[in-house]
Backbone of each chain as nested JSON, in Angstrom:
{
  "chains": [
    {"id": "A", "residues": [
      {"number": 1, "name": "UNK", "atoms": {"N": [58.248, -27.136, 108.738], "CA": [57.278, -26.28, 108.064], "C": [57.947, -25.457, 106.965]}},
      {"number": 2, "name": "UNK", "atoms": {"N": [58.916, -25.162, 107.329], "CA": [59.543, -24.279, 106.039], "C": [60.324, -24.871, 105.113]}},
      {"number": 3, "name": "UNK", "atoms": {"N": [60.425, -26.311, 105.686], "CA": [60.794, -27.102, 104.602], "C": [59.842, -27.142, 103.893]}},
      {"number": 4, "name": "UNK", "atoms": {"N": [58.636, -27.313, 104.15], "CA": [57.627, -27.914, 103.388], "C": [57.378, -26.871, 102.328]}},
      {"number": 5, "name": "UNK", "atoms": {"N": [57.783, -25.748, 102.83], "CA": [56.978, -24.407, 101.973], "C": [58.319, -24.222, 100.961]}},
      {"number": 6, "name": "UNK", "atoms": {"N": [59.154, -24.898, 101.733], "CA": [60.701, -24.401, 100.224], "C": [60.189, -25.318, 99.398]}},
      {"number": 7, "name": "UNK", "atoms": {"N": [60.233, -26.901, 99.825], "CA": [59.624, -27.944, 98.806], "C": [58.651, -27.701, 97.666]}},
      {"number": 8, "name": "UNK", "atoms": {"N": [57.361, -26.771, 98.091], "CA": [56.081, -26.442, 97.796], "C": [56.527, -25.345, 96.707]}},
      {"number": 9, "name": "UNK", "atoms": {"N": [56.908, -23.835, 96.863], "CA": [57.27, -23.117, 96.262], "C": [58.708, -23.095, 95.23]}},
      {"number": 10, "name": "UNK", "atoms": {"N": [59.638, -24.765, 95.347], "CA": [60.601, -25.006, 94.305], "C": [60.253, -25.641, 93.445]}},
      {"number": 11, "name": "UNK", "atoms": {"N": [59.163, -26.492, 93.634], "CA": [58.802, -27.392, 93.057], "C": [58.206, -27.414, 91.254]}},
      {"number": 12, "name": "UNK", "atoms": {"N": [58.879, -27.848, 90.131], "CA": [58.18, -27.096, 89.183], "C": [57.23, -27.49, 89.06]}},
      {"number": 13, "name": "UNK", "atoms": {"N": [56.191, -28.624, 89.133], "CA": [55.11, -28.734, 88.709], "C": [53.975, -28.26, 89.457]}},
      {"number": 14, "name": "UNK", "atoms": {"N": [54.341, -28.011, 90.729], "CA": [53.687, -27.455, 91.813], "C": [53.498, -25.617, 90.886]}},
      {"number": 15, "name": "UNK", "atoms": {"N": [54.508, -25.139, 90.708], "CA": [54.48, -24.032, 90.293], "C": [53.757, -23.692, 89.105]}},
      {"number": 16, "name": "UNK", "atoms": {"N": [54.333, -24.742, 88.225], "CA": [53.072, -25.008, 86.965], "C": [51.57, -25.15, 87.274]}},
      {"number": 17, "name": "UNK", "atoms": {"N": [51.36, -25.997, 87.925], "CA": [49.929, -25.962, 88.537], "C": [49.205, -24.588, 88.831]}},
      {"number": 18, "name": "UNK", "atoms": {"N": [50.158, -23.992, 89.21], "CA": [49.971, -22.605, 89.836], "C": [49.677, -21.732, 88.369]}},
      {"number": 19, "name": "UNK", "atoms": {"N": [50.413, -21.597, 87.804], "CA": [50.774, -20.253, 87.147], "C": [49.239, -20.835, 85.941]}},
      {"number": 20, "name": "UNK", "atoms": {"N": [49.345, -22.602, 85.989], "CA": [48.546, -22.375, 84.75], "C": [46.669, -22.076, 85.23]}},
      {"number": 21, "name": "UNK", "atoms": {"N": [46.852, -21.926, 86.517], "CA": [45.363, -21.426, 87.614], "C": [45.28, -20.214, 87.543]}},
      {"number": 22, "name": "UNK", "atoms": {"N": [46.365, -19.507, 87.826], "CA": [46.161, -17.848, 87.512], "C": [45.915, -17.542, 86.064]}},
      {"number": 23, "name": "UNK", "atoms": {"N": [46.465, -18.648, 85.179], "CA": [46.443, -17.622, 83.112], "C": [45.255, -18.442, 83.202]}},
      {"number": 24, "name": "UNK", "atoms": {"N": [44.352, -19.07, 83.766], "CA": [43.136, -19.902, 82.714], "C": [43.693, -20.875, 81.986]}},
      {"number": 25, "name": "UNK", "atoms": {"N": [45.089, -21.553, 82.174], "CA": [44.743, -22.924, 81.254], "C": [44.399, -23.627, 81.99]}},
      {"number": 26, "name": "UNK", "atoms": {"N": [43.48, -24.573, 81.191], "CA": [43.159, -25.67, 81.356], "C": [44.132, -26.704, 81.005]}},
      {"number": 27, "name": "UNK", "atoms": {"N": [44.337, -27.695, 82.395], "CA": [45.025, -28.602, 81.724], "C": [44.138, -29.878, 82.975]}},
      {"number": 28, "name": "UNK", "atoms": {"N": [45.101, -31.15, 82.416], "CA": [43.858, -32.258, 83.448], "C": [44.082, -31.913, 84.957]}},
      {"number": 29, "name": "UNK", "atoms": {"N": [44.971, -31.883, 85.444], "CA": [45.078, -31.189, 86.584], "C": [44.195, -30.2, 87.112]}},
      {"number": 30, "name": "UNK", "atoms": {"N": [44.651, -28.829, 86.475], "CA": [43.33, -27.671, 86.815], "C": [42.185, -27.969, 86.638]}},
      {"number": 31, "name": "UNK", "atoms": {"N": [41.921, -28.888, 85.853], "CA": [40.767, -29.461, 85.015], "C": [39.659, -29.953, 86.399]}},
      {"number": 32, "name": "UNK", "atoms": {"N": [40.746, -30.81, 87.113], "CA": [40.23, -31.809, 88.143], "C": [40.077, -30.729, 89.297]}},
      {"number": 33, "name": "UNK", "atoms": {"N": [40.971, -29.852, 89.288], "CA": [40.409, -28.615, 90.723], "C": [39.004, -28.028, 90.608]}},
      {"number": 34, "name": "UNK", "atoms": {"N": [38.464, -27.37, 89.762], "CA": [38.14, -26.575, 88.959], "C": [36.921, -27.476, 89.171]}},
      {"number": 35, "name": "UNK", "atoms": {"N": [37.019, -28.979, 88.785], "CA": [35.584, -29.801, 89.313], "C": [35.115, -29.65, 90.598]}},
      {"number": 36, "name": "UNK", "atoms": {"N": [36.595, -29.956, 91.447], "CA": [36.144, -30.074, 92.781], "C": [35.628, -28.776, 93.419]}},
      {"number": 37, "name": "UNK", "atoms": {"N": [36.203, -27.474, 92.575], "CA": [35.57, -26.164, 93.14], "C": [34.56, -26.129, 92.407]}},
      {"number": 38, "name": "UNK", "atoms": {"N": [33.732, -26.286, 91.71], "CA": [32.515, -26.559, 90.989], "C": [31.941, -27.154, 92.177]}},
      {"number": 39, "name": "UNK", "atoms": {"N": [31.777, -28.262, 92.658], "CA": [31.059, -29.04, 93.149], "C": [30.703, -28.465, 94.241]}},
      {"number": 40, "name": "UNK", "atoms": {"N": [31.79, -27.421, 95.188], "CA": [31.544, -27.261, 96.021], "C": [30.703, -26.07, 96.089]}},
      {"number": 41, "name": "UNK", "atoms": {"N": [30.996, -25.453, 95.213], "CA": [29.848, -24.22, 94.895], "C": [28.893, -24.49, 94.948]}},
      {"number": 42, "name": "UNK", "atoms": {"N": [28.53, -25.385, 94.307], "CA": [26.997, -25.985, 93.574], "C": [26.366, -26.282, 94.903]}},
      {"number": 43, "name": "UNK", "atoms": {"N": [27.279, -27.006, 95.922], "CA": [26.376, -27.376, 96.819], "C": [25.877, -26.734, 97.567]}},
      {"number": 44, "name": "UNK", "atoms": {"N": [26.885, -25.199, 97.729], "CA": [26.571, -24.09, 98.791], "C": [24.953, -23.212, 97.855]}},
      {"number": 45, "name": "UNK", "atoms": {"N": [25.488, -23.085, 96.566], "CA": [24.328, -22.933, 96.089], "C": [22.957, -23.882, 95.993]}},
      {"number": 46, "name": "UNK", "atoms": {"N": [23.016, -24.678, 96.058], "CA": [22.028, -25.94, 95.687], "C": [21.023, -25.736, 97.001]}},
      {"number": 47, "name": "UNK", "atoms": {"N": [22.474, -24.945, 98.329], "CA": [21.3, -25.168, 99.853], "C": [20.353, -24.158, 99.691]}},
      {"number": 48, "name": "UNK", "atoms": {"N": [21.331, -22.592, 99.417], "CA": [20.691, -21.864, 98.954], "C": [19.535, -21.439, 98.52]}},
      {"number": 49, "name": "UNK", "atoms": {"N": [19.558, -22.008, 96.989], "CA": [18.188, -22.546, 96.284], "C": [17.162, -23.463, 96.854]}},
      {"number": 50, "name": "UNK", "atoms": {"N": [17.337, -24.33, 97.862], "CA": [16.861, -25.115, 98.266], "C": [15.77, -24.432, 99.918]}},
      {"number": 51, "name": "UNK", "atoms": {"N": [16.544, -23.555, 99.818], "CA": [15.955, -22.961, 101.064], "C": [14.694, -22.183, 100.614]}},
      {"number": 52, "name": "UNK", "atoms": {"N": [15.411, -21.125, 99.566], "CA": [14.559, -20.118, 98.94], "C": [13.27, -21.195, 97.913]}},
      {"number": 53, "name": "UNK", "atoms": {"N": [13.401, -22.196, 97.562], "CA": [12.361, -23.011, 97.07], "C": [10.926, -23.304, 98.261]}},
      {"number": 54, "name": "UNK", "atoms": {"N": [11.906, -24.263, 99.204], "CA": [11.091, -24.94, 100.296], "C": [11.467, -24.837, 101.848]}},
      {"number": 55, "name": "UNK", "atoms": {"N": [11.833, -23.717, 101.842], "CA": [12.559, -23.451, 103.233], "C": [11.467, -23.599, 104.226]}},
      {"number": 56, "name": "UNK", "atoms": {"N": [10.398, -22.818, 104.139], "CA": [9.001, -22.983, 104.605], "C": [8.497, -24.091, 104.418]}},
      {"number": 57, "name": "UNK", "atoms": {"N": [8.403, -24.599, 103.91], "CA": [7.758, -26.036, 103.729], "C": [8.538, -26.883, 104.478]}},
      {"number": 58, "name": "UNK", "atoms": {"N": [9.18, -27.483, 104.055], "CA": [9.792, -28.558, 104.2], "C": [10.747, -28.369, 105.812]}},
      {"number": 59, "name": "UNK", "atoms": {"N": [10.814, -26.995, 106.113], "CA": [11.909, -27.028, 107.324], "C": [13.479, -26.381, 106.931]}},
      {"number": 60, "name": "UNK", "atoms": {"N": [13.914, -25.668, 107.272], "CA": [15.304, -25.069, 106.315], "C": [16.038, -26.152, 106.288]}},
      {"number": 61, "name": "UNK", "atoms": {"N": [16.428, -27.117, 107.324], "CA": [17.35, -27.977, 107.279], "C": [17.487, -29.221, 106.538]}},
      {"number": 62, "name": "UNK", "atoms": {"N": [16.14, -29.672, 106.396], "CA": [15.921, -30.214, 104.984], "C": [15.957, -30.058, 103.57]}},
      {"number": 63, "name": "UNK", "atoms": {"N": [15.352, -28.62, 103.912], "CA": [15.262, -28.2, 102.494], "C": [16.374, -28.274, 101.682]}},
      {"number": 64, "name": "UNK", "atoms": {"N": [17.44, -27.186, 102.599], "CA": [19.492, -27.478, 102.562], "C": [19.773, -28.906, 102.316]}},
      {"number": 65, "name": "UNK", "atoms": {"N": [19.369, -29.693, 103.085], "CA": [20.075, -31.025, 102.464], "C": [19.485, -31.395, 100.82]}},
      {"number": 66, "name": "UNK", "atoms": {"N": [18.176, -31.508, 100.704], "CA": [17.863, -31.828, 99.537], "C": [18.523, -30.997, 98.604]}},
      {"number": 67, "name": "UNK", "atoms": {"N": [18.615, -29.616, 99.001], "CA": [19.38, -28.775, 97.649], "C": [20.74, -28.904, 97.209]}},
      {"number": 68, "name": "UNK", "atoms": {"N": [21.483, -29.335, 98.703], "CA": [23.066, -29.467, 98.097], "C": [22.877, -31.029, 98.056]}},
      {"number": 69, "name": "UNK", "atoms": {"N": [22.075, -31.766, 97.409], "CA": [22.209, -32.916, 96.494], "C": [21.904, -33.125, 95.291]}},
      {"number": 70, "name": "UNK", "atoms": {"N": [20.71, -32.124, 95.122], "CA": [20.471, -31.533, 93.591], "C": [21.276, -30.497, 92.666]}},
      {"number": 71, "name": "UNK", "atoms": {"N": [22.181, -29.608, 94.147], "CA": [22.657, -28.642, 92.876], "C": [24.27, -29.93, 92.553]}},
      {"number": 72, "name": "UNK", "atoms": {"N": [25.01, -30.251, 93.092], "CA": [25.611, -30.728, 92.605], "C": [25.253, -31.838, 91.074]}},
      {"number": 73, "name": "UNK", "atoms": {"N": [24.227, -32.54, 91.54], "CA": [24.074, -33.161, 89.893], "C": [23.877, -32.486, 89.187]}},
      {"number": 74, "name": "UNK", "atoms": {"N": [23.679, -31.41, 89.101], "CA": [23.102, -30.448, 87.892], "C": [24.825, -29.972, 87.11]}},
      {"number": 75, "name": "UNK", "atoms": {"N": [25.802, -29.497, 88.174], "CA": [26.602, -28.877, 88.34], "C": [27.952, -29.336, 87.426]}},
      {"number": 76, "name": "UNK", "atoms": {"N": [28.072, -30.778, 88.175], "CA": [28.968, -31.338, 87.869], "C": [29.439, -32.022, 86.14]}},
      {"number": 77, "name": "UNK", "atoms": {"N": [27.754, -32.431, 85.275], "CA": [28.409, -32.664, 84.521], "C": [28.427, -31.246, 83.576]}},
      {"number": 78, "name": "UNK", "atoms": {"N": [27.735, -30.394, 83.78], "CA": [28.114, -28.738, 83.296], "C": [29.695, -28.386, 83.524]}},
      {"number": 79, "name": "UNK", "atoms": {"N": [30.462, -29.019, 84.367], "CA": [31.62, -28.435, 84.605], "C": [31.94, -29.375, 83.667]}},
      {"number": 80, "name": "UNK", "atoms": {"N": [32.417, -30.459, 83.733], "CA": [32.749, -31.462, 82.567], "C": [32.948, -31.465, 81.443]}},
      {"number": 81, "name": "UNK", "atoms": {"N": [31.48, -31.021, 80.979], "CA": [31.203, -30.483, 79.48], "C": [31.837, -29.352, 78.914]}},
      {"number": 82, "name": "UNK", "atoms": {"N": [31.482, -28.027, 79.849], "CA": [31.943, -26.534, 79.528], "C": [33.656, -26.503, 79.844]}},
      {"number": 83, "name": "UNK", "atoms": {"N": [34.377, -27.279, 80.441], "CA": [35.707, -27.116, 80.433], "C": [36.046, -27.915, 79.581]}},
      {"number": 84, "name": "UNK", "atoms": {"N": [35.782, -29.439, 79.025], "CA": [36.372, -29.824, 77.883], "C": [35.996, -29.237, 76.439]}},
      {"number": 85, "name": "UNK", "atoms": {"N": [34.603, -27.939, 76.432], "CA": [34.568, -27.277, 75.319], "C": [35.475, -26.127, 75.079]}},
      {"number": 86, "name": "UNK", "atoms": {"N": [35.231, -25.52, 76.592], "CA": [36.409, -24.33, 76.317], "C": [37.621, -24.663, 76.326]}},
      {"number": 87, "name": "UNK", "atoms": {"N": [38.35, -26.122, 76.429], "CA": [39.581, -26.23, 76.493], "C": [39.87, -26.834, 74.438]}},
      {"number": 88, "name": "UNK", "atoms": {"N": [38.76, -27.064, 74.588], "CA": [38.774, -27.449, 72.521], "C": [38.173, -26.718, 71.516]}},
      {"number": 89, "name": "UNK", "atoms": {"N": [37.603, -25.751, 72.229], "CA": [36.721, -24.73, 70.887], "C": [37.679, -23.451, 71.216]}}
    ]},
    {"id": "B", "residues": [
      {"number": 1, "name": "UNK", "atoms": {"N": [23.767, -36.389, 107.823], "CA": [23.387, -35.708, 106.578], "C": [24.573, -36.63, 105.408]}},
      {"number": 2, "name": "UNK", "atoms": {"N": [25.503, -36.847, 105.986], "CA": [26.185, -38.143, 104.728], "C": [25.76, -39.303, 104.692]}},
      {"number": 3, "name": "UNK", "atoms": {"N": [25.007, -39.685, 106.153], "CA": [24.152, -40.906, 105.826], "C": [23.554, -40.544, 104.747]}},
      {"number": 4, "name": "UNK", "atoms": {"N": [22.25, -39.453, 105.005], "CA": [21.408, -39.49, 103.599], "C": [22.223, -39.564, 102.522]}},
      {"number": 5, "name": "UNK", "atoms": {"N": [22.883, -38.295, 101.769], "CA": [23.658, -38.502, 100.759], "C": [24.141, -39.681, 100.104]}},
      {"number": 6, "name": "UNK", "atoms": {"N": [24.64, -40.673, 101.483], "CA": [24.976, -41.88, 100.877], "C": [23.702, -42.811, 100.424]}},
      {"number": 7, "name": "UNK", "atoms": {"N": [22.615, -42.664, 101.666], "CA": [21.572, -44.127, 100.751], "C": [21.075, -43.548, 100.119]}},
      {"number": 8, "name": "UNK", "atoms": {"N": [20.703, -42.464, 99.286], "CA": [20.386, -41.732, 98.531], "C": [20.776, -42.207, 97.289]}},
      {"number": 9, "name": "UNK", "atoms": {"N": [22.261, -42.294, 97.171], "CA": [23.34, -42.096, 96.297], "C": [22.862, -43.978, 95.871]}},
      {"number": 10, "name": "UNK", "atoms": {"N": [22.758, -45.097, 96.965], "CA": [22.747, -46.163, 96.587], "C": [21.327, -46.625, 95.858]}},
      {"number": 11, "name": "UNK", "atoms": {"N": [20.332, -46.102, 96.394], "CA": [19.525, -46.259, 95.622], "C": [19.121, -45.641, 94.469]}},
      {"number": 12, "name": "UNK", "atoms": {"N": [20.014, -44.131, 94.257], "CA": [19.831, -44.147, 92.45], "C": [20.472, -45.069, 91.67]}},
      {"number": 13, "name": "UNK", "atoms": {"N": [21.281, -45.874, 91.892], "CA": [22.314, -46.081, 91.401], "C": [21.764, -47.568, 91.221]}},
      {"number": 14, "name": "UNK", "atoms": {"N": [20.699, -48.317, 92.388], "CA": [19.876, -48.934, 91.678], "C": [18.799, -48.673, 91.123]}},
      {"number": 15, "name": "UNK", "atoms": {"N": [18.627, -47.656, 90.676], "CA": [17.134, -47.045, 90.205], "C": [15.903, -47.027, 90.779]}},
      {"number": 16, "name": "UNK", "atoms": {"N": [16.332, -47.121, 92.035], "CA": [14.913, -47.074, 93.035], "C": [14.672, -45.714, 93.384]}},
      {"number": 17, "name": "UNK", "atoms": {"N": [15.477, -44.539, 93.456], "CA": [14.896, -43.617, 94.143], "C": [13.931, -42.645, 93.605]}},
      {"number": 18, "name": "UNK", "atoms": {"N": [13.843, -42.751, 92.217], "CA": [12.617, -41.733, 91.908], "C": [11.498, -42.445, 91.07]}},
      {"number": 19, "name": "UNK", "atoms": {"N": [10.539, -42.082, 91.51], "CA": [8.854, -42.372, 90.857], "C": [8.57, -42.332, 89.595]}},
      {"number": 20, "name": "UNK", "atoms": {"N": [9.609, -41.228, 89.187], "CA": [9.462, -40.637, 87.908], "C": [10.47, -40.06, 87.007]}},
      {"number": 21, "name": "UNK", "atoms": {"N": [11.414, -41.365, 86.328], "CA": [12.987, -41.375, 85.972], "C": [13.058, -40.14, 84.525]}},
      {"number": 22, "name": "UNK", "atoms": {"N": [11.744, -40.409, 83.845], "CA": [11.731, -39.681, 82.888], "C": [11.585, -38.621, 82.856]}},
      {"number": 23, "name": "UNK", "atoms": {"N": [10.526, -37.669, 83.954], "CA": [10.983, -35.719, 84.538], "C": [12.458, -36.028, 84.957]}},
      {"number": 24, "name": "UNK", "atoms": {"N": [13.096, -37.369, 85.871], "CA": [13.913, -36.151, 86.231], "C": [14.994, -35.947, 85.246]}},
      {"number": 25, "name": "UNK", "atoms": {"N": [15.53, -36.868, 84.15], "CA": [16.611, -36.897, 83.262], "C": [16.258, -35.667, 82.399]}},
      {"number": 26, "name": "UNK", "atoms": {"N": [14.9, -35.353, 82.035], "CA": [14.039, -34.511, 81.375], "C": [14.993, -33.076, 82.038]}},
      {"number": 27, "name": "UNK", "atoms": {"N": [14.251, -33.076, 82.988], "CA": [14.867, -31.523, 84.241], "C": [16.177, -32.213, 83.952]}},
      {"number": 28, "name": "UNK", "atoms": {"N": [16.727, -32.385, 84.266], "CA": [18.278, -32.658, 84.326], "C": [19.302, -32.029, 83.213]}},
      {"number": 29, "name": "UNK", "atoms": {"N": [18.483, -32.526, 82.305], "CA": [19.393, -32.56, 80.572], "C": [18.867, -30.916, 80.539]}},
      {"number": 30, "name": "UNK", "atoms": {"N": [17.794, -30.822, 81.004], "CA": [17.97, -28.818, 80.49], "C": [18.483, -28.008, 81.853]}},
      {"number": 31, "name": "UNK", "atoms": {"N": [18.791, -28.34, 82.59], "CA": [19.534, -27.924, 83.824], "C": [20.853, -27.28, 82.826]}},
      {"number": 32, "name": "UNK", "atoms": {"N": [21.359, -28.881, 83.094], "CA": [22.665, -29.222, 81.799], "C": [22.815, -28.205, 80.839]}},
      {"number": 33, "name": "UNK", "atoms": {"N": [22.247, -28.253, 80.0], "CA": [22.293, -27.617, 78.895], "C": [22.08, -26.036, 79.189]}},
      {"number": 34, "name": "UNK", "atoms": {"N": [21.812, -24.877, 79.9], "CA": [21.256, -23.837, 80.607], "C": [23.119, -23.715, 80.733]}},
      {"number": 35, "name": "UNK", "atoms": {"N": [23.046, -24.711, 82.149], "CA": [24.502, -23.949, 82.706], "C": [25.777, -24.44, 81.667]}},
      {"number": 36, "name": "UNK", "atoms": {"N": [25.557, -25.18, 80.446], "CA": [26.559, -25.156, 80.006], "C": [26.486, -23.809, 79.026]}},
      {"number": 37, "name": "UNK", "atoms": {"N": [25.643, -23.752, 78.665], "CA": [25.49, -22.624, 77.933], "C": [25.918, -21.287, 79.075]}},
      {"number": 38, "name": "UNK", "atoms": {"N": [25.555, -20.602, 79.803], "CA": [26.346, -20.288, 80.52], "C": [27.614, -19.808, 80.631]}},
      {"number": 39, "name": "UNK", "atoms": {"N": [28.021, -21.441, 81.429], "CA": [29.963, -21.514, 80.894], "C": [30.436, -21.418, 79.801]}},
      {"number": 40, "name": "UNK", "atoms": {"N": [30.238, -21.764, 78.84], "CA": [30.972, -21.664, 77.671], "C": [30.448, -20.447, 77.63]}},
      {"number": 41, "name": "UNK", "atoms": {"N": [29.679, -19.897, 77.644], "CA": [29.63, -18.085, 76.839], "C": [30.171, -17.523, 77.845]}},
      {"number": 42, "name": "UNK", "atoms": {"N": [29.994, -17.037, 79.019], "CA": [31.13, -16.111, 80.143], "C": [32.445, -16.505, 79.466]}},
      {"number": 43, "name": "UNK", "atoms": {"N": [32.705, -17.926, 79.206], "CA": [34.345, -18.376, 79.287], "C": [34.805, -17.803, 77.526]}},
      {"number": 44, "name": "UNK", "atoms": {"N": [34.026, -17.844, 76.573], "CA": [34.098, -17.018, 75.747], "C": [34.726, -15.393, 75.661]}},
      {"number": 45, "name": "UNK", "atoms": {"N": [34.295, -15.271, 76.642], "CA": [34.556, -13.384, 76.617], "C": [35.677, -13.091, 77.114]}},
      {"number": 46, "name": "UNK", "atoms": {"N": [36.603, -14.017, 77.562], "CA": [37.698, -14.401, 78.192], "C": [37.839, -13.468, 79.503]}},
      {"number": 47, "name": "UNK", "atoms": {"N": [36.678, -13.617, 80.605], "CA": [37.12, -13.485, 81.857], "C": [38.104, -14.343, 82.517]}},
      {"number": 48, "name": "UNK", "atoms": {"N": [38.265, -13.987, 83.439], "CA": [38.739, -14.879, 84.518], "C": [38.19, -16.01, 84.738]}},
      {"number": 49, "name": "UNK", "atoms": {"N": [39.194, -16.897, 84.283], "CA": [38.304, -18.562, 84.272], "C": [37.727, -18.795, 85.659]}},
      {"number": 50, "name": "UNK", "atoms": {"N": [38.657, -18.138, 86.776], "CA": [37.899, -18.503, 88.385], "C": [36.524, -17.626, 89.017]}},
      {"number": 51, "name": "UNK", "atoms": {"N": [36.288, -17.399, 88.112], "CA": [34.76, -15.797, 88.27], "C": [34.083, -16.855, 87.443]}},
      {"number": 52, "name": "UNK", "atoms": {"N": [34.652, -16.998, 86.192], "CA": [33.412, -17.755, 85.376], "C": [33.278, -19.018, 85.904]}},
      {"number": 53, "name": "UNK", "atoms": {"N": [33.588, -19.902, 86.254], "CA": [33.466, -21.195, 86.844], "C": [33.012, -20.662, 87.72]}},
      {"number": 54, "name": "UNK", "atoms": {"N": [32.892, -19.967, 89.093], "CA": [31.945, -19.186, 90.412], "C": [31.042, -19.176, 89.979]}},
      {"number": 55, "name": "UNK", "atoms": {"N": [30.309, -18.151, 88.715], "CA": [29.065, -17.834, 88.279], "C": [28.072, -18.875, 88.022]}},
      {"number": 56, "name": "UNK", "atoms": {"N": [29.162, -19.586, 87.31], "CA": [28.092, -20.572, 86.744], "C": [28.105, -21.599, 87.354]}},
      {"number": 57, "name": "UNK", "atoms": {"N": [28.49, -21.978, 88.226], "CA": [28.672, -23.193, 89.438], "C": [27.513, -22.111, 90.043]}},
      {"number": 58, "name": "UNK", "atoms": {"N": [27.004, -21.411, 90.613], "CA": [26.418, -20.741, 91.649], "C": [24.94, -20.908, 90.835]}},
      {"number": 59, "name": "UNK", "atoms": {"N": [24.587, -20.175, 90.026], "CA": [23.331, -19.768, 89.084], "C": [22.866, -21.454, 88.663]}},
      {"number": 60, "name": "UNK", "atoms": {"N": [23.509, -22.724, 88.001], "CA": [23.105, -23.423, 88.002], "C": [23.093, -24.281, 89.063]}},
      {"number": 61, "name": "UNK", "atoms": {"N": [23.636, -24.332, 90.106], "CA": [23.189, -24.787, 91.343], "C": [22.106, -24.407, 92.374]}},
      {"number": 62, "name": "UNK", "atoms": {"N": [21.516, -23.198, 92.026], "CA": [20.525, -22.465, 92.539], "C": [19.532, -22.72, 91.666]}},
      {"number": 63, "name": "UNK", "atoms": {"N": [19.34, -23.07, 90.545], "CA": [18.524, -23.408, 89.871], "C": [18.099, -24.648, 89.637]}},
      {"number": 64, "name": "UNK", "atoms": {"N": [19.129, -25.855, 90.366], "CA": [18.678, -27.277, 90.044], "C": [17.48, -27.394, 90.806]}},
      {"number": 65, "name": "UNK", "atoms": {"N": [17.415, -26.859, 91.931], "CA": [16.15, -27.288, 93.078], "C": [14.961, -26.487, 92.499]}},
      {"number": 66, "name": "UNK", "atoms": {"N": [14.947, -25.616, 92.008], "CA": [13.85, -25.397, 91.066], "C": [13.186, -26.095, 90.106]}},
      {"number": 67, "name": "UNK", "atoms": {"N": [14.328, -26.694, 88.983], "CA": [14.168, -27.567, 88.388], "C": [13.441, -29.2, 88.623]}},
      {"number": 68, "name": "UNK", "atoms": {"N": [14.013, -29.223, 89.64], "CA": [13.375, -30.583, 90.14], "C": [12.679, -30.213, 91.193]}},
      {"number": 69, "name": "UNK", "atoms": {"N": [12.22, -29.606, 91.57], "CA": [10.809, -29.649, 92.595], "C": [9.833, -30.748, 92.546]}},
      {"number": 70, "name": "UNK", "atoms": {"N": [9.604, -30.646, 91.498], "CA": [8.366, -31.428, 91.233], "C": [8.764, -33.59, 91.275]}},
      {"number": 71, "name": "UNK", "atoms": {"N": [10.106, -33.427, 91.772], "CA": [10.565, -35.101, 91.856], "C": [10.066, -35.22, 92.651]}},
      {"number": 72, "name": "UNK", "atoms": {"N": [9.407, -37.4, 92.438], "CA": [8.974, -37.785, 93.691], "C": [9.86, -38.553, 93.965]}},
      {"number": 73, "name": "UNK", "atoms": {"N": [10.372, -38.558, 95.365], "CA": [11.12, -39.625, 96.066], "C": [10.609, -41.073, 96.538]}},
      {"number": 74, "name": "UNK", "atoms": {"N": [11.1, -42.045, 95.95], "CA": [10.186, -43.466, 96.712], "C": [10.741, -43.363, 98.699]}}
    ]}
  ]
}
């Protein structure tokens, strides 16, 4: 285990990864986190929304599934778009 | 619940799952366009890229199921 964490914390690109997550660069790397934390938002939000839409209707547990399948499409290519603009404008 | 997700996933992908392809790309593309607008303006003001990616991952994900309410599922 503490090998793993000397490995982890010597490592330069590991560290790069790091430092360029804390300043806001974007690079393809962060790029690709940054989706996957997108996505996962979206979906916690998507149930969210999905509840507060049709929670009553439809049953909460449905409703949640249908929403974290909608918010992610919405989500994902917004992350796509808005990080390859802010990484070029 | 990944079952659904998945035949879900297979039948858009053959274009069977919605009634009505043209609302939903319709809703979709201004979903899109909403939360990119959004991101790029928070990310403008130069917050914290991990607040602004939160915000706007959250607000347009809460808003897709609004957006598409009105889809019919075959």
């Amino acid at each position: 285990m503490t090998d793993l964490i000397g490995y982890v914390s010597s490592n330069p690109s590991i560290q790069g990864f790091f430092t360029n997550l804390m300043a806001g660069e974007i690079t393809l790397i962060t790029g690709i986190f940054w989706l996957l934390f997108a996505a996962v938002i979206s979906m916690i939000a998507g149930a969210i929304g999905g509840i507060i839409l049709a929670g009553k209707d439809l049953g909460y547990e449905l409703a949640a599934i249908l929403g974290s399948l909608f918010g992610p499409a919405g989500v994902i290519p917004v992350a796509a778009i808005g990080l390859v603009v802010l990484k070029f404008v | 619940m990944l079952d659904l997700a998945w035949y879900s996933a297979k039948l858009f992908f053959k274009g069977k799952l919605f009634r009505n392809p043209g609302y939903f790309y319709r809703q979709l593309t201004l979903g899109v366009l909403i939360g990119s607008l959004l991101l790029v303006g928070l990310g403008e003001t130069g917050l914290n890229l991990a607040f602004v990616i939160t915000i706007s991952s959250l607000v347009t994900g809460m808003m897709m199921p609004f957006l598409l309410k009105d889809v019919k599922m075959k």
